[in-house]
N, C-alpha and C positions, 0 to 999 in steps of 0.2 A: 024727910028729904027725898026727892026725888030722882030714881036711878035709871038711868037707858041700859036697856037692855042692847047689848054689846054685840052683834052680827059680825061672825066673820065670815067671809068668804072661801068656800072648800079648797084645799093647796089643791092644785093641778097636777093632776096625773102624767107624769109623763113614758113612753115608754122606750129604755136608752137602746138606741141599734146597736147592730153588732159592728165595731170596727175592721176591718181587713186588710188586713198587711200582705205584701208577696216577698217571698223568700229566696234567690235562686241560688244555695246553699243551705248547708246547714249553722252554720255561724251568723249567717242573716237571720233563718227563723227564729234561736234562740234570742238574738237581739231585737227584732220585732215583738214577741212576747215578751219581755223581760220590762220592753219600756211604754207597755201598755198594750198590743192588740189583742184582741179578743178572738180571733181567728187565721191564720195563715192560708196562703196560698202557694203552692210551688209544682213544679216540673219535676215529672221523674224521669226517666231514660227514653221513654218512648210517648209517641203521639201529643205532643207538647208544642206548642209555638215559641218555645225558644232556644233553639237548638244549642246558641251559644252561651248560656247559661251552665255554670256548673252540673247542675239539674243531682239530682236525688236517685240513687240506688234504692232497693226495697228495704234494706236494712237500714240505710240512714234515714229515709223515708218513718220507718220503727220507732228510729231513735227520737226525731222528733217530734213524731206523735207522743212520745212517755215526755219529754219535756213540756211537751206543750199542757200534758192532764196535770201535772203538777199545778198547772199557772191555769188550769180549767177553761184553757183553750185550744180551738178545733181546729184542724188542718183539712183542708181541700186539693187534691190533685187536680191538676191540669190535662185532660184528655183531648182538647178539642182544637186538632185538626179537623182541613178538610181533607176527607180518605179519599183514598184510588187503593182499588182493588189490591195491589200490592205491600197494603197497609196494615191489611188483613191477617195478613201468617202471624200468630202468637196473640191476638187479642183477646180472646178467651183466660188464656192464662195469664195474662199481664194483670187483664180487672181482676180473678181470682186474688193473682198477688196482693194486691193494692188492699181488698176486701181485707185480707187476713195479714195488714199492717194496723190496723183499727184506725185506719182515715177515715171521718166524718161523712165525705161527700167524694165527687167529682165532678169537675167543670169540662161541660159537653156541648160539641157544636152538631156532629155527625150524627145525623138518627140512625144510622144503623148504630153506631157507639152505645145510644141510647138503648135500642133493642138488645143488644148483645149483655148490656151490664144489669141490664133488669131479668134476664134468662139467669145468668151465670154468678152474677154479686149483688144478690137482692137487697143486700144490706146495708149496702152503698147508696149516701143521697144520690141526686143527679142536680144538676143544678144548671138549667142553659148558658152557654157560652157568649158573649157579647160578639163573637162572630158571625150571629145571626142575625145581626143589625133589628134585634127587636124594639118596636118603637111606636107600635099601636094595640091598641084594646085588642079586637079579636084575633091576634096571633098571640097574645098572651091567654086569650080565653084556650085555644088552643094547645097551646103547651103545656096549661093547666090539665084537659080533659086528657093527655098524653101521659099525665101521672107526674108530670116534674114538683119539686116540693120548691122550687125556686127560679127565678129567670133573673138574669144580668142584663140590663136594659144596653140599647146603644150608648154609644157617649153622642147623641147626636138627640136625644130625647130633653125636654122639656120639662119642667116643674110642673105646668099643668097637666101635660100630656101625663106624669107619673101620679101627679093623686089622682086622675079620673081611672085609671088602672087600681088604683089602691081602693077605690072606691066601689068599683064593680066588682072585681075579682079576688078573692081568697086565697093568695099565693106571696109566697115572699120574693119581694123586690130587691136588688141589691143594685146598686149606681156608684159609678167611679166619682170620687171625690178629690183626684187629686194626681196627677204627671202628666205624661206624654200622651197627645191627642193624632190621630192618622188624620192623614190627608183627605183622604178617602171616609165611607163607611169600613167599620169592622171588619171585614171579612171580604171586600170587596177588591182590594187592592191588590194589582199584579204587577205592579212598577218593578218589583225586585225579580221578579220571574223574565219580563223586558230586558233588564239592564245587568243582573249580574250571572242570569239561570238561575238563583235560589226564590224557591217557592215560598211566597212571604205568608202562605196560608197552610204550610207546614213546616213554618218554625224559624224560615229561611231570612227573614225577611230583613233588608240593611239598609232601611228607611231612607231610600232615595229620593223621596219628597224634601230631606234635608241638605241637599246639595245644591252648588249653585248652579242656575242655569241663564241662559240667554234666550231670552223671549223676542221670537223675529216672526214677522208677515211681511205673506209673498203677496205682491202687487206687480201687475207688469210683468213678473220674471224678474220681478227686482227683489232682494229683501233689507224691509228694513227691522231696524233695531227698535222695538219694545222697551226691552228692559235688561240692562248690560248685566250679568251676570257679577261680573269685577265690581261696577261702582252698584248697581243694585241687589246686592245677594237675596235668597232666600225665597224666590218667585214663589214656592209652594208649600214652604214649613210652616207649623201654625204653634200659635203658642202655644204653653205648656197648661193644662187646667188647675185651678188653683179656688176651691171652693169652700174656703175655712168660712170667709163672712157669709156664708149661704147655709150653713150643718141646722142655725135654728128651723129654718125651712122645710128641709130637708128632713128630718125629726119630725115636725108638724105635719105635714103630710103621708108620714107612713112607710117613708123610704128603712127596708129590715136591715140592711149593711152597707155600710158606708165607705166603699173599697179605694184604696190608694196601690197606684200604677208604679211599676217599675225592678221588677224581678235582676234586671244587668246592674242595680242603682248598688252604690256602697251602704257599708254597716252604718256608715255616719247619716248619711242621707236616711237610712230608713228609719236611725233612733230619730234622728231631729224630727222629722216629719210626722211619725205615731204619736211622737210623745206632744207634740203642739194638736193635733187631733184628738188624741185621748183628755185631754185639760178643755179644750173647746164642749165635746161631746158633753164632758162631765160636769162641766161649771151651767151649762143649760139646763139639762135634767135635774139638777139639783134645786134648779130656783130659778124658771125660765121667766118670769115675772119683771126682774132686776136683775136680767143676764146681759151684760155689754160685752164686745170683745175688747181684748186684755192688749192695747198695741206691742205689746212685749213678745205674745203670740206671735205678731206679723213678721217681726224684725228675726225675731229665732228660726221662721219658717226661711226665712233670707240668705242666713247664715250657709246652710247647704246648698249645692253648684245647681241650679237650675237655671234653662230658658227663662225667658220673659214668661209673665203668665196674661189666663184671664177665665173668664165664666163660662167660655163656650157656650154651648145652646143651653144653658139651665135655663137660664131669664127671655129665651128668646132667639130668632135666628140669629147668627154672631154678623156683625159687618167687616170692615178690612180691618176694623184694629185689632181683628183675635191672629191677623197674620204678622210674620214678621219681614214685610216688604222693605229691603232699604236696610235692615238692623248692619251694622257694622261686627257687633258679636251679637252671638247668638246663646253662648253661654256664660253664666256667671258663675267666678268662683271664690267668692268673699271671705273664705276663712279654709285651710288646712285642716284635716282630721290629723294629727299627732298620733295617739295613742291610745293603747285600750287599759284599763286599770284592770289588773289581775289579782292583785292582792294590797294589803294597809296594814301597816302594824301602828295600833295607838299609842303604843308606848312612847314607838320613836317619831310617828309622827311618817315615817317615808312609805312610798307609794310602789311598788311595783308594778311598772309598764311594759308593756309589749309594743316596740315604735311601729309607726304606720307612718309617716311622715316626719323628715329632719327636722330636730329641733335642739337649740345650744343655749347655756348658761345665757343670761341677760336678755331671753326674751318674754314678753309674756302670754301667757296660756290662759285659757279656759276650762273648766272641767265645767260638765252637766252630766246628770243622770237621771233616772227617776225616784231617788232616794236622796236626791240630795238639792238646794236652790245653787243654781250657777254661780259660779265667781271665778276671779283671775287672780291671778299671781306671775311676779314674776322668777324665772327658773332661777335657783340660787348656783346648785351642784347636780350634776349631773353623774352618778355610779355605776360600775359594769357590776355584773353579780358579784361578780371576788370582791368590791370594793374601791373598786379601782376606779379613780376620778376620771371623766373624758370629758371632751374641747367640745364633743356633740354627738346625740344619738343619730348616727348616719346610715344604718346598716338595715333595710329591710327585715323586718318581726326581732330584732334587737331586745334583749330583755335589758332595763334599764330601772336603776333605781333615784326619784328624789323628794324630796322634802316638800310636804305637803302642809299649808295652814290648818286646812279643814279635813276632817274624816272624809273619806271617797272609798267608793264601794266596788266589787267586781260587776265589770260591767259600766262600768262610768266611762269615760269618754274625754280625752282633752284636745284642741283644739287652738291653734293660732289667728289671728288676723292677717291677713294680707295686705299689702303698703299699695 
């Protein structure tokens, strides 16, 4: 009898980026990690673009560094303003600090930033800032011979433009993968320095591009009406980036971290969004071959309050539909975050919640976590700690006890629909 000799085909290598979550707390980072990233980002007290951010002390800065090694993820401070001389008093000993919290890296716009933390916390990555609106080969070659171990592209850079980078140069790339897109280039923008005095490239910035305005030309000494501000909002807001059906690409090409925008965003926003990230990321590398996206992914990323989205420049210059010209809302907010689960006794089955959002007897919820597949119920009994039955959890961080179908984990998450 005659046998074939049976060829298979070698599995394909693949190699899984780093995901990157931002934090602006520290109940955000730990939730970030908990529900998959591989890396954090966050803001500490000083030289940080987000001033309205909780932002991070040195010690909690600490604390979340030992959180994060548990879960063998690495934390990145945020350095990268742009400096005026008066920025200067205490920089030396700020990066010391930072060095001897055991953070990973720092995200840098400023070259003096740069020269100062290479003098003083050699230990420190450096990792360019997307304030730099870097977006071509030879200022990455640059930044490269500068000694950087990494550069954060524009959001305004290209798919192709990023593999011919990955292809010339030997430095890790990292590309935002996911929120809030500027008007402007990165680092470019002074709207908010115009319109409110804060300096939107030290931290200030109160995204005036998101306001309505009226768009008029003078003719004659006459003005006419453009674009009514009332029946046309949003002359210069652009949608939100939203690049989950793009991550195989993006993988394929060599892109090292795969960062998601929004350090002001809630605990709910951040789980939702990592954890549909982390299952995209992971169901490719595992078996990119007969890798589909999951539409269950799409609708989950749905569930938390975002603009409208789109690709922005990954595929190409964007046209008018990455704006939202005319939108009537501008944001969506599809489901409630409820509560945070703190504790589950299996015995009895009931859940221990900390409330984040009102919720009463006969409505129904959702829980998700990373330990657990989604499901709903609806609320039977709702108990204060002593026992005591209530009509509804209405009280801001409210400890709350109820009856659970399924096991849920600290750290899980529940969540209503909206009518």
């Amino acid at each position: 009898m005659k046998t074939e000799l049976e060829i298979k085909k070698p599995k394909q290598i693949i190699k899984k980026p780093e995901l990157l979550a931002p934090a602006g707390n520290l109940e955000k980072l730990k939730i970030a990690v908990h529900y998959g990233a591989d890396a954090v980002f966050l803001g500490g007290q000083e030289y940080g673009l987000r001033s309205n951010a909780d932002n991070f002390t040195i010690e909690e800065i600490k604390e979340g560094v030992d959180f994060a090694n548990k879960y063998g993820a690495k934390i990145y401070i945020t350095t990268n303003i742009i400096a005026h001389d008066e920025n200067m008093d205490g920089l030396e000993d700020y990066l010391i600090a930072l060095e001897g919290t055991g953070a990973t890296g720092i995200i840098v716009a400023d070259p003096l930033i740069i020269e100062t933390c290479k003098r003083v916390a050699p230990k420190l990555e450096i990792h360019l800032s997307t304030q730099q609106s870097l977006s071509n080969v030879k200022a990455v070659e640059y930044w490269k011979s500068e000694g950087l171990e990494r550069v954060v592209l524009a959001r305004e850079t290209s798919a192709e433009e990023i593999k011919e980078m990955k292809e010339k140069i030997d430095i890790e790339i990292e590309a935002f993968i996911h929120g809030a897109m500027c008007i402007a280039y990165s680092g470019r923008c002074t709207l908010s320095n115009h319109m409110t005095a804060r300096d939107s490239n030290r931290g200030g910035c109160c995204q005036s591009c998101r306001w309505d305005y009226d768009l008029l030309t003078v003719d004659d000494d006459e003005l006419d009406v453009v674009y009514d501000g009332e029946a046309t909002p949003f002359a210069m807001s652009p949608k939100d980036l939203k690049l989950v059906e793009s991550i195989p690409k993006m993988i394929d090409i060599g892109v090292d971290s795969l960062k998601i925008e929004g350090r002001m965003k809630s605990i709910h926003y951040i789980a939702t969004v990592v954890s549909v990230y982390r299952k995209v990321i992971d169901a490719y590398c595992a078996d990119p071959e007969n890798f589909k996206i999951d539409p269950q992914w799409l609708i989950e990323l749905d569930k938390c309050a975002n603009r409208d989205t789109a690709s922005a420049f990954f595929e190409g210059v964007p046209g008018f539909e990455e704006q939202m010209f005319g939108h009537e809302q501008s944001k969506k907010t599809p489901f409630d975050f409820c509560g945070l689960v703190l504790d589950y006794s299996e015995e009895t089955q009931i859940a221990t919640i900390q409330q984040r959002n009102n919720f009463k007897p006969g409505q129904e919820i959702e829980f998700f976590g990373p330990e657990i597949e989604n499901f709903k119920q609806v609320i039977d009994v709702i108990y204060d700690e002593e026992g005591t039955e209530l009509d509804a959890a209405r009280h801001p961080l409210q400890i709350v006890q109820i009856k659970v179908k399924h096991p849920v984990y600290p750290m899980n998450m529940m969540r209503k629909e909206l009518n």
